[in-house]
PyMOL commands that place a pseudoatom at each C-alpha (Angstrom):
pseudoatom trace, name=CA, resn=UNK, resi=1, chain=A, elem=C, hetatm=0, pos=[-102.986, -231.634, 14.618]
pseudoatom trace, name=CA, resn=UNK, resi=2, chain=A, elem=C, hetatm=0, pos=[-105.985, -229.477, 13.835]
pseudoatom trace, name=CA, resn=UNK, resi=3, chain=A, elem=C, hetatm=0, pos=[-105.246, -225.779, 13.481]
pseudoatom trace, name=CA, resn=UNK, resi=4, chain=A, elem=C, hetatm=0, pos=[-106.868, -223.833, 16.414]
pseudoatom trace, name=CA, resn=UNK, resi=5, chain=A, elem=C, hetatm=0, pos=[-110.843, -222.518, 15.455]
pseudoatom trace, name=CA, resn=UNK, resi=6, chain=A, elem=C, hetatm=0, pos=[-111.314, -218.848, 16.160]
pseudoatom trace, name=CA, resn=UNK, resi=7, chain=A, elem=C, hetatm=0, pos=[-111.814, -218.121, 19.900]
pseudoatom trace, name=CA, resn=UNK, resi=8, chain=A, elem=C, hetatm=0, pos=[-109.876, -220.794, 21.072]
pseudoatom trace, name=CA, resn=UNK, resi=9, chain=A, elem=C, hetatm=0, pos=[-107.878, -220.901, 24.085]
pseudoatom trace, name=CA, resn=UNK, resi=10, chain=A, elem=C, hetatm=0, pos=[-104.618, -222.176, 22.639]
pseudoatom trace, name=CA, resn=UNK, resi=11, chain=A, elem=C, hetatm=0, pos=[-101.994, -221.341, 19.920]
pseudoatom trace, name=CA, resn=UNK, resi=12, chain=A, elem=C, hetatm=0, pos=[-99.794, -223.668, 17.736]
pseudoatom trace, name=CA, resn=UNK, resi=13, chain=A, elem=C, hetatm=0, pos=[-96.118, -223.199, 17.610]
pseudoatom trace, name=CA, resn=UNK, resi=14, chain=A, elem=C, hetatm=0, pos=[-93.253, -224.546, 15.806]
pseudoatom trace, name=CA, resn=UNK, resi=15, chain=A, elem=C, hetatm=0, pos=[-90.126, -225.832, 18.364]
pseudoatom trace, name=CA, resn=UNK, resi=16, chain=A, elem=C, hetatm=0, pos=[-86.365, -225.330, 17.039]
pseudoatom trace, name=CA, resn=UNK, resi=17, chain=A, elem=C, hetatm=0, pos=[-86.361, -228.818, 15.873]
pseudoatom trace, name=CA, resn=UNK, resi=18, chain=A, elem=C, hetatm=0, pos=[-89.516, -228.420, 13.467]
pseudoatom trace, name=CA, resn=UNK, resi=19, chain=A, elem=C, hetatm=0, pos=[-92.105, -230.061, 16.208]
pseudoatom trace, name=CA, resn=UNK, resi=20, chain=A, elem=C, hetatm=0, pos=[-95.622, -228.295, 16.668]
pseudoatom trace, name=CA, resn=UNK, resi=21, chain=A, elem=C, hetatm=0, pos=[-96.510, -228.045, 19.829]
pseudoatom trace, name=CA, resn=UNK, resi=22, chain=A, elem=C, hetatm=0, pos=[-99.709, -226.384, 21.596]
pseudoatom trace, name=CA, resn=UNK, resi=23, chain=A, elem=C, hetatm=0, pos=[-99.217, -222.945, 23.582]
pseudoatom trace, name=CA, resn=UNK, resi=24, chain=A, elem=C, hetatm=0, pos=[-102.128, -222.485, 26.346]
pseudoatom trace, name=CA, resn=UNK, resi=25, chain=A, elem=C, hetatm=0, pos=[-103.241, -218.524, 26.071]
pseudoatom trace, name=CA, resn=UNK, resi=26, chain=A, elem=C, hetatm=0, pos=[-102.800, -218.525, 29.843]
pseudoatom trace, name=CA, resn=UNK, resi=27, chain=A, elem=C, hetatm=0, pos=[-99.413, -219.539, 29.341]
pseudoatom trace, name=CA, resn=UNK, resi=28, chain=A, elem=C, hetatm=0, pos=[-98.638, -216.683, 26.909]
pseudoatom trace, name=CA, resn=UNK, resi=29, chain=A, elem=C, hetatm=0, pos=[-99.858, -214.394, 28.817]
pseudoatom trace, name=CA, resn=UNK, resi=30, chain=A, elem=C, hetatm=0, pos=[-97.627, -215.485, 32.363]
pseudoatom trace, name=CA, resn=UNK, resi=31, chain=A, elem=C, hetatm=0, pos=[-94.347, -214.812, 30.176]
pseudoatom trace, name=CA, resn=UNK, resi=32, chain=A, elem=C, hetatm=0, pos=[-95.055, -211.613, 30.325]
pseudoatom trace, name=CA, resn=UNK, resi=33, chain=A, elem=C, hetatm=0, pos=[-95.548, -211.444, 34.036]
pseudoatom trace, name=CA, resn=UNK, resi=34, chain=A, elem=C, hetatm=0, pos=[-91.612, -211.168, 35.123]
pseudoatom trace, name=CA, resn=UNK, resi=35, chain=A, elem=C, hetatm=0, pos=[-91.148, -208.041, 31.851]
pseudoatom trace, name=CA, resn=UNK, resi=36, chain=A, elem=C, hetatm=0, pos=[-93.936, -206.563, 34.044]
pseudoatom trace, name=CA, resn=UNK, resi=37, chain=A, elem=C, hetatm=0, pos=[-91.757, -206.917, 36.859]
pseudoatom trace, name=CA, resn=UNK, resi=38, chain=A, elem=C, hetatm=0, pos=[-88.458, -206.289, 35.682]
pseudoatom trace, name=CA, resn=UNK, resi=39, chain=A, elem=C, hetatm=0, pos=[-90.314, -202.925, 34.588]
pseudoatom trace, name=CA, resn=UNK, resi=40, chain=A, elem=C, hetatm=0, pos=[-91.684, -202.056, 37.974]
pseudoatom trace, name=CA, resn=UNK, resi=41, chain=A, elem=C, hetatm=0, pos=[-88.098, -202.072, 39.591]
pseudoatom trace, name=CA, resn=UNK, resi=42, chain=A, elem=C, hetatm=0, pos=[-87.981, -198.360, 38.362]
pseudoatom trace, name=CA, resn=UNK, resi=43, chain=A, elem=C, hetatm=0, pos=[-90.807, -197.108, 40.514]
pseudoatom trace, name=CA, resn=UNK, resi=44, chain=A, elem=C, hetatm=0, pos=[-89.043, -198.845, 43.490]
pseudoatom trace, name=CA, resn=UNK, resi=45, chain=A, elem=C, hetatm=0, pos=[-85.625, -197.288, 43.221]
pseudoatom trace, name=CA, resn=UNK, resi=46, chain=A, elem=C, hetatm=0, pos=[-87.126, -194.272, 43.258]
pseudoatom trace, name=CA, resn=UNK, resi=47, chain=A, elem=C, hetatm=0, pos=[-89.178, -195.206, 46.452]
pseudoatom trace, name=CA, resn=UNK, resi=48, chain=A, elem=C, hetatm=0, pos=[-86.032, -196.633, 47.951]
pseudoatom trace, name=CA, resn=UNK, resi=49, chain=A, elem=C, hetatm=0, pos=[-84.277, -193.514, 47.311]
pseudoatom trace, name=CA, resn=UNK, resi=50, chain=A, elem=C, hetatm=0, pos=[-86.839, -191.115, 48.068]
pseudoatom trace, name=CA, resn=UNK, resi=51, chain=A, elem=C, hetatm=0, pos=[-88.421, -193.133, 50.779]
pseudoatom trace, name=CA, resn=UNK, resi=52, chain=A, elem=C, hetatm=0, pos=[-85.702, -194.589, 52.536]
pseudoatom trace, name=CA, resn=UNK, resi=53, chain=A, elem=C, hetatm=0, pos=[-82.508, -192.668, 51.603]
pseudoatom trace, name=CA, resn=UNK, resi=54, chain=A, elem=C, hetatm=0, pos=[-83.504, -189.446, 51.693]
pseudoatom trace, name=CA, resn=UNK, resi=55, chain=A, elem=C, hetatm=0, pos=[-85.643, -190.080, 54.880]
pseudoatom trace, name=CA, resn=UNK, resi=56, chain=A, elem=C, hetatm=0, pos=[-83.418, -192.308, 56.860]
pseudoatom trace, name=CA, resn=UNK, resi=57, chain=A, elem=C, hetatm=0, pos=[-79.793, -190.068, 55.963]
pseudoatom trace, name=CA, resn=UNK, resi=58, chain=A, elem=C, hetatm=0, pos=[-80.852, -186.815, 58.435]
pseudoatom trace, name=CA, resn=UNK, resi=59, chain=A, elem=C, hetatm=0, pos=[-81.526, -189.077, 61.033]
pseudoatom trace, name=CA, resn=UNK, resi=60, chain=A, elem=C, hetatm=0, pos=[-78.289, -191.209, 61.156]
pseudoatom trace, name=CA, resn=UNK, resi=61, chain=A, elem=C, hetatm=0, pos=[-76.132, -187.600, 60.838]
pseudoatom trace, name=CA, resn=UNK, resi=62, chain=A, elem=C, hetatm=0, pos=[-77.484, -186.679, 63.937]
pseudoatom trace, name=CA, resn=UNK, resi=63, chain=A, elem=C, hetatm=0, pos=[-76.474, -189.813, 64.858]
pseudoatom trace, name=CA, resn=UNK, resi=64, chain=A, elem=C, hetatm=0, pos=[-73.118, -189.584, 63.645]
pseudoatom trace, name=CA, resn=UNK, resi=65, chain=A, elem=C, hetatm=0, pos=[-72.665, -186.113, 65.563]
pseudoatom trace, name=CA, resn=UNK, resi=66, chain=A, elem=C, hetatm=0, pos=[-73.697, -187.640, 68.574]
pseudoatom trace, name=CA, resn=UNK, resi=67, chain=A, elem=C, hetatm=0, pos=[-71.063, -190.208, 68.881]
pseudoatom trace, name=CA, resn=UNK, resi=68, chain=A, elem=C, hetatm=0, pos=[-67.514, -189.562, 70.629]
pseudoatom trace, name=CA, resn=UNK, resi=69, chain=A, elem=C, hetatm=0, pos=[-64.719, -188.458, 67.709]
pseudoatom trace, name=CA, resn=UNK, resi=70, chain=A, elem=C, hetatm=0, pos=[-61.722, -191.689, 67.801]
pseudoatom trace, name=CA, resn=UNK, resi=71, chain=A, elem=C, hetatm=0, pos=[-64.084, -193.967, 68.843]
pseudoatom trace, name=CA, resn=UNK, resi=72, chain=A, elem=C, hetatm=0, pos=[-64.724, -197.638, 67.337]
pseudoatom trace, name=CA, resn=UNK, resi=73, chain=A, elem=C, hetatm=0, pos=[-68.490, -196.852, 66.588]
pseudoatom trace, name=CA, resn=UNK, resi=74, chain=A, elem=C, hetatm=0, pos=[-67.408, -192.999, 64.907]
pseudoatom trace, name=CA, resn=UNK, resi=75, chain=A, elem=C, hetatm=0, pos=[-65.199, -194.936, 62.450]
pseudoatom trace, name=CA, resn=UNK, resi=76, chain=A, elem=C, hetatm=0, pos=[-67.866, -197.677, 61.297]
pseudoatom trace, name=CA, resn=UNK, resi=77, chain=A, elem=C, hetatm=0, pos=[-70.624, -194.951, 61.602]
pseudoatom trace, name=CA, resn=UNK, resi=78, chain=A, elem=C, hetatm=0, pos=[-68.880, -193.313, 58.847]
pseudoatom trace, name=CA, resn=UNK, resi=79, chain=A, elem=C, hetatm=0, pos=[-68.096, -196.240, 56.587]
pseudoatom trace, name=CA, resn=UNK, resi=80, chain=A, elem=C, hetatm=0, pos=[-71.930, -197.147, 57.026]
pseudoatom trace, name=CA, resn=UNK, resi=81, chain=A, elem=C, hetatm=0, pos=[-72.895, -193.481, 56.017]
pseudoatom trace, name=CA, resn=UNK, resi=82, chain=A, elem=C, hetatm=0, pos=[-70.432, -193.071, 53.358]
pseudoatom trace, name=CA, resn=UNK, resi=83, chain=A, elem=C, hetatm=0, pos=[-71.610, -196.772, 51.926]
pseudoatom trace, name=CA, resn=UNK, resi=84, chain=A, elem=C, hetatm=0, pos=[-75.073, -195.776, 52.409]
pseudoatom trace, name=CA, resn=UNK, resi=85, chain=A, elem=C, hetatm=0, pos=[-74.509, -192.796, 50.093]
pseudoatom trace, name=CA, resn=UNK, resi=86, chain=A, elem=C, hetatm=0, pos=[-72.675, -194.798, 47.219]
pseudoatom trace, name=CA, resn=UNK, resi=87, chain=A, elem=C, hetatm=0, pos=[-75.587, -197.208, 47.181]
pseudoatom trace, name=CA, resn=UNK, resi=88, chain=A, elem=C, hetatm=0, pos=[-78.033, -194.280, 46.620]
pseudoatom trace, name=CA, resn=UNK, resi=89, chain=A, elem=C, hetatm=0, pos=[-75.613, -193.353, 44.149]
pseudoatom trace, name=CA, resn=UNK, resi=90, chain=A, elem=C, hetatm=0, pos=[-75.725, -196.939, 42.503]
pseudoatom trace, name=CA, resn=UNK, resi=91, chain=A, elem=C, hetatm=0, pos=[-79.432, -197.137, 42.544]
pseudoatom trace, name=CA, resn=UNK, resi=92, chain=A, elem=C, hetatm=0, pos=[-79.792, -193.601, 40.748]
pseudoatom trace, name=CA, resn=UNK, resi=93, chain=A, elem=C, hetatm=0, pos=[-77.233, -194.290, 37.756]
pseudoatom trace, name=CA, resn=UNK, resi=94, chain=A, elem=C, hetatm=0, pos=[-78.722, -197.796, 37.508]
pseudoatom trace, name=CA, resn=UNK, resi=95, chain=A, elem=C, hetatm=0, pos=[-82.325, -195.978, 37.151]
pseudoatom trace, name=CA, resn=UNK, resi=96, chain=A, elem=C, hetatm=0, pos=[-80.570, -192.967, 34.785]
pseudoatom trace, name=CA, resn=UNK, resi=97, chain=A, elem=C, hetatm=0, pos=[-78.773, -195.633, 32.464]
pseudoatom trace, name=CA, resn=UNK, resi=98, chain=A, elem=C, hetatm=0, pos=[-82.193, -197.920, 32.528]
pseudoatom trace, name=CA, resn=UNK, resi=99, chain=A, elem=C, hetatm=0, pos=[-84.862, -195.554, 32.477]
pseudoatom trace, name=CA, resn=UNK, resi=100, chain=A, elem=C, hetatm=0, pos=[-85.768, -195.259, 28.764]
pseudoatom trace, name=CA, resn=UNK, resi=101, chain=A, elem=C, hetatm=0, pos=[-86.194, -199.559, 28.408]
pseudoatom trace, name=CA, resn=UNK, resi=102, chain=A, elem=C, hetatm=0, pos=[-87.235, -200.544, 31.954]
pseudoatom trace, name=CA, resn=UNK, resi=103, chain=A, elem=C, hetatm=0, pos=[-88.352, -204.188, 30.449]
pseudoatom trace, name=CA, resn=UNK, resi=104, chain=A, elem=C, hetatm=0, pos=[-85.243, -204.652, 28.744]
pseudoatom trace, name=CA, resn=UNK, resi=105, chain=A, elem=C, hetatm=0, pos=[-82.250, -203.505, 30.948]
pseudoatom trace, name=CA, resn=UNK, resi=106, chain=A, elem=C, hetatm=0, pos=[-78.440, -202.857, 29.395]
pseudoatom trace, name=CA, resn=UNK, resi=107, chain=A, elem=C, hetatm=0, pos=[-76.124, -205.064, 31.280]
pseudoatom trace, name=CA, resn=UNK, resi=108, chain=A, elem=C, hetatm=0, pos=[-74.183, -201.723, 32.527]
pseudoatom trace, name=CA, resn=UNK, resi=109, chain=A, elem=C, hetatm=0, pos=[-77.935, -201.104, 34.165]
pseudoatom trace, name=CA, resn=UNK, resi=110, chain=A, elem=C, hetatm=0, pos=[-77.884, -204.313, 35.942]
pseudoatom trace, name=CA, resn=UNK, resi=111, chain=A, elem=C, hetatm=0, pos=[-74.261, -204.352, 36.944]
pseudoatom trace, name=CA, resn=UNK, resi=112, chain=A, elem=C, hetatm=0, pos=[-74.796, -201.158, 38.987]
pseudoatom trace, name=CA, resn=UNK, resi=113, chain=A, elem=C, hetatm=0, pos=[-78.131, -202.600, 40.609]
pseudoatom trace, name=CA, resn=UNK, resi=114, chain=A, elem=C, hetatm=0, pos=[-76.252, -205.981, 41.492]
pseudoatom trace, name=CA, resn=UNK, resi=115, chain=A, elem=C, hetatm=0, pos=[-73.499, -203.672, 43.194]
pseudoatom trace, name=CA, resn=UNK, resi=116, chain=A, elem=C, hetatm=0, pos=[-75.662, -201.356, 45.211]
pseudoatom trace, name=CA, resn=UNK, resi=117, chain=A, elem=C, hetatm=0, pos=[-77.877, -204.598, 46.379]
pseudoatom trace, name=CA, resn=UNK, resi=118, chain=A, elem=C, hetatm=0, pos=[-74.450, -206.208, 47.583]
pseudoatom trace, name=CA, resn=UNK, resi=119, chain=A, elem=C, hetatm=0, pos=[-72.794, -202.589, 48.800]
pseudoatom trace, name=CA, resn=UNK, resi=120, chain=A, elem=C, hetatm=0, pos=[-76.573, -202.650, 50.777]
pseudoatom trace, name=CA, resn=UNK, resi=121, chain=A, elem=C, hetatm=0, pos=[-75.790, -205.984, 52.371]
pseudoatom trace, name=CA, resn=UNK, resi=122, chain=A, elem=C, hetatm=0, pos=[-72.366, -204.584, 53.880]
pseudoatom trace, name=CA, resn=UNK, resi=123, chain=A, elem=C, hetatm=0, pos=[-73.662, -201.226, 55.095]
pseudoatom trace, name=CA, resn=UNK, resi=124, chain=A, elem=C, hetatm=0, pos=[-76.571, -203.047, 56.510]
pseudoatom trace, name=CA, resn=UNK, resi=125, chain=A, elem=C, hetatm=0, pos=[-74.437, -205.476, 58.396]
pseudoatom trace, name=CA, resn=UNK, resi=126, chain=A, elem=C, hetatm=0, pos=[-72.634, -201.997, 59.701]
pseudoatom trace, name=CA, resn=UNK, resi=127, chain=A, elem=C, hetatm=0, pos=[-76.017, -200.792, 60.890]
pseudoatom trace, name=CA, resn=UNK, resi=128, chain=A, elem=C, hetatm=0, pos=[-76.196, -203.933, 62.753]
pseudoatom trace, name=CA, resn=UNK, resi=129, chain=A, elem=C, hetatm=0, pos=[-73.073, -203.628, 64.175]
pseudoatom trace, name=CA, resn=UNK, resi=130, chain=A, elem=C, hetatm=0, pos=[-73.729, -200.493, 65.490]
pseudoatom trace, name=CA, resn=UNK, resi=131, chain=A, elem=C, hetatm=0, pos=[-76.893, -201.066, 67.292]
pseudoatom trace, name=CA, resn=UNK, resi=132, chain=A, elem=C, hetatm=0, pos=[-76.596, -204.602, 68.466]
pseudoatom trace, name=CA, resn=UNK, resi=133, chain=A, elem=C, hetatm=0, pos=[-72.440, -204.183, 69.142]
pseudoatom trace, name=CA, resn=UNK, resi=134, chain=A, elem=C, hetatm=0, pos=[-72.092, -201.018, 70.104]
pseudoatom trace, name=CA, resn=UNK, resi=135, chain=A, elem=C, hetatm=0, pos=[-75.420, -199.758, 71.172]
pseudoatom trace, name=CA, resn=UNK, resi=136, chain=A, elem=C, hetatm=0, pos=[-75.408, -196.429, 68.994]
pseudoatom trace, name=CA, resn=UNK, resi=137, chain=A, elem=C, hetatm=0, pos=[-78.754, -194.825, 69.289]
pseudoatom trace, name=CA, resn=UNK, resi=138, chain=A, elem=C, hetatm=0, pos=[-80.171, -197.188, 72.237]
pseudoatom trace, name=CA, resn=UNK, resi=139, chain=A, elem=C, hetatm=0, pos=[-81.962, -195.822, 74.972]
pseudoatom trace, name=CA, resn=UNK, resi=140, chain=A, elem=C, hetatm=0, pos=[-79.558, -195.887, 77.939]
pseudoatom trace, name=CA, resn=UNK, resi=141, chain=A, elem=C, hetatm=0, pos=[-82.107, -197.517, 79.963]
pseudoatom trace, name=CA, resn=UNK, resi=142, chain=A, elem=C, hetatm=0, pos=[-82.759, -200.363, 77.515]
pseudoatom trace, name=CA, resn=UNK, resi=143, chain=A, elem=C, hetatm=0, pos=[-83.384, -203.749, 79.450]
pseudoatom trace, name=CA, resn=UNK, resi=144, chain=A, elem=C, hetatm=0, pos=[-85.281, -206.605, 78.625]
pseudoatom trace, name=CA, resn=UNK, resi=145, chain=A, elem=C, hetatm=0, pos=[-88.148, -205.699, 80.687]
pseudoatom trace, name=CA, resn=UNK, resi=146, chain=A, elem=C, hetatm=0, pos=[-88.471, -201.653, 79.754]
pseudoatom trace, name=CA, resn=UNK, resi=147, chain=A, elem=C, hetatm=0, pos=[-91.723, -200.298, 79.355]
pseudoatom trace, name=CA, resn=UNK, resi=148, chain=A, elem=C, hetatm=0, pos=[-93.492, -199.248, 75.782]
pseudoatom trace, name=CA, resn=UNK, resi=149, chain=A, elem=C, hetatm=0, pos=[-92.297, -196.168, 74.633]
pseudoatom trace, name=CA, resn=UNK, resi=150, chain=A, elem=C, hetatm=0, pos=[-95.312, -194.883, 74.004]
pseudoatom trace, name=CA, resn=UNK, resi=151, chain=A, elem=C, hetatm=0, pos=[-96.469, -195.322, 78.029]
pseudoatom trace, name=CA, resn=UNK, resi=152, chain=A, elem=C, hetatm=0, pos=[-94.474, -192.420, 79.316]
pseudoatom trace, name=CA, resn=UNK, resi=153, chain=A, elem=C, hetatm=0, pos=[-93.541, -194.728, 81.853]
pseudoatom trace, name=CA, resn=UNK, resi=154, chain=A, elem=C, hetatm=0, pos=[-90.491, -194.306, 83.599]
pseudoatom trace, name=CA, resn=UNK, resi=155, chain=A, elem=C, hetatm=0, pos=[-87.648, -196.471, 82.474]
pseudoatom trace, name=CA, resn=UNK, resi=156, chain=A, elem=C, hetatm=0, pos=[-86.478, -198.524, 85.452]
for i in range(1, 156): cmd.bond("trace and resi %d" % i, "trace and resi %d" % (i + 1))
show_as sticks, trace
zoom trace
C-alpha cells in the first residue's frame, strides 16, 4: 500500500499484529465524539443540581408540611426527600472529584455518578408512589374529565 499524498482523506496505521490498515479522517475524528460527551456531563450536573434540585426541593417541603404527621405518605415523603438530597449530594462530589479531567473520569468519579443515577431511580419511583398511590399534591377535584387549569373553570 501506497503511503497517503498530502491532503488526503485517510491515514495509515499499524494493527497489534503488525497489519496496516487505512483510517478514514472522518473516522478519526467520530472517536472523539463520546470524550466530547463524557466531558459535557459536567455542565449537566450542575444544571441538574441547580435546575432541578435546587428548584424542585422548596416545593416538595411545602409539600411535606402539608401532609398529616404518622401517615403512610409522611413516612415515604421523607425517604423521597431525604434520597433526593443524597443524590444531589452524589452528583456534587462526583462533579468535585471529576472536575479537573472531565474527558477522563477517576473510577471513584464514576462510582458516585452510577450511585446517584440508581439512588434517582428509587426516589423517583417514591415520587410516583406518592402521586399516583397516594394522591399527595393532587387537586381534590381531580377526575378524568376536569377542566384546564388554566380556564378558571370551576372543577366539577
Amino acid at each position: 500500500m501506497a503511503p497517503p499524498q498530502t491532503g488526503s482523506s485517510s491515514a495509515i496505521g499499524l494493527s497489534r499484529s503488525g497489519v496496516a490498515y487505512e483510517v478514514p479522517r472522518d473516522i478519526r475524528c467520530i472517536n472523539l465524539f463520546p470524550l466530547g460527551l463524557l466531558a459535557t456531563t459536567v455542565i449537566f450536573d450542575l444544571i441538574y443540581l441547580l435546575g432541578g434540585g435546587l428548584i424542585a426541593a422548596p416545593f416538595g417541603w411545602i409539600d411535606w408540611f402539608g401532609i398529616p404527621p404518622g401517615t403512610r405518605a409522611n413516612s415515604i415523603d421523607l425517604w423521597h426527600g431525604a434520597g433526593n438530597v443524597v443524590v444531589m449530594l452524589l452528583f456534587v462530589a462526583s462533579w468535585f472529584v471529576r472536575h479537573d479531567r472531565p474527558a477522563r473520569p477517576v473510577a471513584t468519579a464514576l462510582v458516585l455518578s452510577f450511585m446517584g443515577a440508581g439512588l434517582a431511580l428509587l426516589t423517583g419511583w417514591l415520587g410516583g408512589e406518592l402521586v399516583d398511590r397516594l394522591g399527595v399534591g393532587v387537586d381534590d377535584g381531580a377526575h378524568l374529565h376536569a377542566p384546564s387549569s388554566l380556564s378558571r373553570r370551576p372543577i366539577c
